[in-house]
N, C-alpha and C positions, 0 to 999 in steps of 0.2 A: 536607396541607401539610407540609411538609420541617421537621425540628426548628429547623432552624438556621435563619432567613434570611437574603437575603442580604443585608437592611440598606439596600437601595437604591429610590431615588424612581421610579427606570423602570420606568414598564407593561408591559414585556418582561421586569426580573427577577420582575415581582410573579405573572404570570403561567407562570412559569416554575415560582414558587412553586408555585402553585396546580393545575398540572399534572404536576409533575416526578417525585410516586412511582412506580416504576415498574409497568408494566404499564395505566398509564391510558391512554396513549393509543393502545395496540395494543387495547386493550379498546373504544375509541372507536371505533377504525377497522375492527372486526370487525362491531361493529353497525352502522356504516354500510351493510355488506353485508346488514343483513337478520337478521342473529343477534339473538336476543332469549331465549333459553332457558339455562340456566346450562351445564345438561351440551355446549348447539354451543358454546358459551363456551370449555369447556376443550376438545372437538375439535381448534377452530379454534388454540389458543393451550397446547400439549400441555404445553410447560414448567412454567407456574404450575400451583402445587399448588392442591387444593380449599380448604384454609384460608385463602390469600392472595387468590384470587379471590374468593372471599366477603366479606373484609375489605374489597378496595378497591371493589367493589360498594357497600358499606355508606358506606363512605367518601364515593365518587360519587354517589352518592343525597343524603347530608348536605351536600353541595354545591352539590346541584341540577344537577348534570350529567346525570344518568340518573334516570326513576322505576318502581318497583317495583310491577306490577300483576298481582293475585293474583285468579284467573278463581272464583269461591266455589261454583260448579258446579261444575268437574272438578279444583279445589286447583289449578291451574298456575300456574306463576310467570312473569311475561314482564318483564323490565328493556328499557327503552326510552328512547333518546334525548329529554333536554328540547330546548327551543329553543335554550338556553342552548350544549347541545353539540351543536346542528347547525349554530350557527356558524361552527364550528369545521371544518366540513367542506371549506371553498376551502383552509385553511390544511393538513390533512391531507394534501389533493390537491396541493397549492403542495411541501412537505417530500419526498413521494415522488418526485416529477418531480426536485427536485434531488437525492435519492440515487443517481434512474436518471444522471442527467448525471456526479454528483460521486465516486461512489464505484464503484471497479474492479470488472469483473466477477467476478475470482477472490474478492473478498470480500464481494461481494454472494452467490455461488453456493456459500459453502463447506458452510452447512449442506447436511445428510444424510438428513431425516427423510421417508421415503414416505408415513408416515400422514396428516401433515402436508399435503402437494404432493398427494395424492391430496385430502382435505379439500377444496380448494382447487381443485383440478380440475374434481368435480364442479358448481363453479359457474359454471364454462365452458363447460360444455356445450349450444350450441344447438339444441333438438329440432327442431325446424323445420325446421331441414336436413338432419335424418336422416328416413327412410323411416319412414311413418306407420304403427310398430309397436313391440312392445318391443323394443330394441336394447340386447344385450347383451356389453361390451368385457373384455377380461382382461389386466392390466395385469400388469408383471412387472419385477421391476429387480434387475438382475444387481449392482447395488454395494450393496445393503439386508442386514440381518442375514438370517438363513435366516428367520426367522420374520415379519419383517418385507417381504418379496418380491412377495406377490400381492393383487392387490386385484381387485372387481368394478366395473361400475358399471353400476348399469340404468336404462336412458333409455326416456323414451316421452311423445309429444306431450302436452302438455298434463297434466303430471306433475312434479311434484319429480322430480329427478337423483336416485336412488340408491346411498349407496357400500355396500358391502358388504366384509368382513374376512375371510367366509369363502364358499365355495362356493354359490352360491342356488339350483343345481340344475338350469338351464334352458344351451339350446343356445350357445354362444359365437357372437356377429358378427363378432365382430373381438378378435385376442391384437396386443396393444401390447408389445413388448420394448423398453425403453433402459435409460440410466442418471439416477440420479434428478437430476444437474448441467445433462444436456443436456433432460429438458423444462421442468423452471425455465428454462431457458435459451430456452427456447421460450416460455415462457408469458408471460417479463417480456422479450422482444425481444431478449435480449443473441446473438441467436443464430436463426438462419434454421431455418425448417423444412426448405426446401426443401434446402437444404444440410445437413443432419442427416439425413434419409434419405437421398438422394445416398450419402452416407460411410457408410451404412447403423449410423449412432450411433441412429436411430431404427429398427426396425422395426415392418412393418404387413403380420398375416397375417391374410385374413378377404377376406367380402363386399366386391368392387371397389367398390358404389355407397357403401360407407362408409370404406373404405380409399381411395379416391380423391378424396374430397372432402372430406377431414381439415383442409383450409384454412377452409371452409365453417363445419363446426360446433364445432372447436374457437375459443371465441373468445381473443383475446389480452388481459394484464391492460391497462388503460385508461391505466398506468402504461409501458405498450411503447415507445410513441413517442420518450420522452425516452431512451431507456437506449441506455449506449455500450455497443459491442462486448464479447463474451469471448473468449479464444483459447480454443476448445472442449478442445484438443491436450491441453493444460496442464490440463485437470480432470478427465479421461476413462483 
C-alpha cells in the first residue's frame, strides 16, 4: 500500500491503492505468461533489482495476490497467482489494448534492450510450424551494445524454447539480422513483417522452409491487433 492515501471513497482510488507500488503489476502480468520462478522473474523484468523483487513478492503474498510454494523435495520456489490476481487478468488485457490504441509508437518502441525482446521472443515461438527437429536461429542486432548483439534460440517440437547468451555449439538454421525497434515492432503490430523485409530492415539468412514461413511460427503478441502504426523511418 502507498504511504500516503489518497483519502477517497472510490473503489478505483482504493484499488489503485492497493496496486499502485511499482512493479506489481508488470510482476502480475509476467506470471500470467507462465513465470513462476524468481530468477524468469527478473529475465523477464531486467530493471528491478533482486532486493525490490523480493520485497514486492513478500508484499504480494501478504496481500493475497500471489502465493509462495516451496517443492521440500528439490527446495524450489514457485510464486503463483491466487484467484484474487487472476482476476485481475480481463483488466490487464483491457489496459494493454488501450496503450496499443492510446499511446504512439515512437514511445511505445523507445526502449533498447535485446535481452529483454529476446526473453520475450522465445515465447513466440511456434514449434509446430517449424520442421520436426532441433531448429536452431542466430539472432543479431546491429543497434545493441557489442556485448549485447547475439543471442541463440533453440526450438524443437514438443520442448521449451531455448534462449541462449552464448554459442551452444550446434549447426545454425537460420541468422536473423534487424534492429531491436523493428522486431518489437513486429512483434506488438506497430509494424508489418512483410514490409520490414521488403526494406530489408529485417533479414533472413538460412533454411527456406524456415525463412519462408516466418509468418507461421513467429506468433504475434495477442496485444497486436489493437496497436496503431509506427513510422519505422523515424526509429531505424
Amino acid at each position: 500500500m502507498p504511504d500516503k492515501p489518497y483519502g477517497l471513497f472510490c473503489p478505483i482510488a482504493k484499488a489503485c491503492e492497493f496496486l499502485e507500488p511499482r512493479w506489481t503489476m508488470p510482476i502480475l502480468a509476467e506470471m500470467s505468461c507462465g513465470t513462476t520462478r524468481f530468477n524468469d522473474l527478473r529475465r523477464g523484468m531486467p530493471r528491478i533489482s533482486p532486493s525490490l523483487l523480493s520485497k514486492r513478492l513478500k508484499e504480494m503474498e501478504e496481500q493475497g495476490l500471489i502465493e509462495r510454494i516451496t517443492d521440500k523435495g528439490s527446495g524450489t520456489i514457485d510464486y503463483v497467482r491466487t484467484p484474487r490476481a487472476v482476476e485481475l487478468h480481463t483488466i490487464l488485457l483491457a489496459l494493454g489494448h488501450w496503450a496499443q490504441r492510446n499511446i504512439d509508437a515512437e514511445t511505445a518502441l523507445c526502449d533498447r534492450d535485446a535481452k529483454t525482446l529476446m526473453w520475450l521472443l522465445r515465447r513466440k515461438i511456434n514449434t509446430d510450424e517449424l520442421p520436426p527437429k532441433r531448429i536452431v536461429m542466430r539472432f543479431y542486432f546491429t543497434d545493441a551494445p557489442k556485448t549485447e548483439r547475439t543471442y541463440w534460440i533453440l526450438a524443437k517440437p514438443g520442448m521449451a524454447v531455448d534462449l541462449c547468451l552464448s554459442n551452444p555449439g550446434f549447426d545454425v538454421d537460420l541468422y536473423v539480422e534487424t534492429q531491436i525497434p523493428v522486431l518489437t515492432g513486429i512483434l506488438f503490430g506497430r509494424c508489418s513483417l512483410s514490409r520490414e523485409l521488403e526494406h530489408e530492415r529485417l533479414r533472413l539468412v538460412g533454411a527456406p522452409q524456415i525463412s519462408r514461413t516466418i509468418g507461421k511460427w513467429l506468433n504475434l503478441s495477442l496485444f497486436a491487433p489493437s496497436a496503431s502504426p509506427a513510422r519505422m523511418d523515424a526509429l531505424v
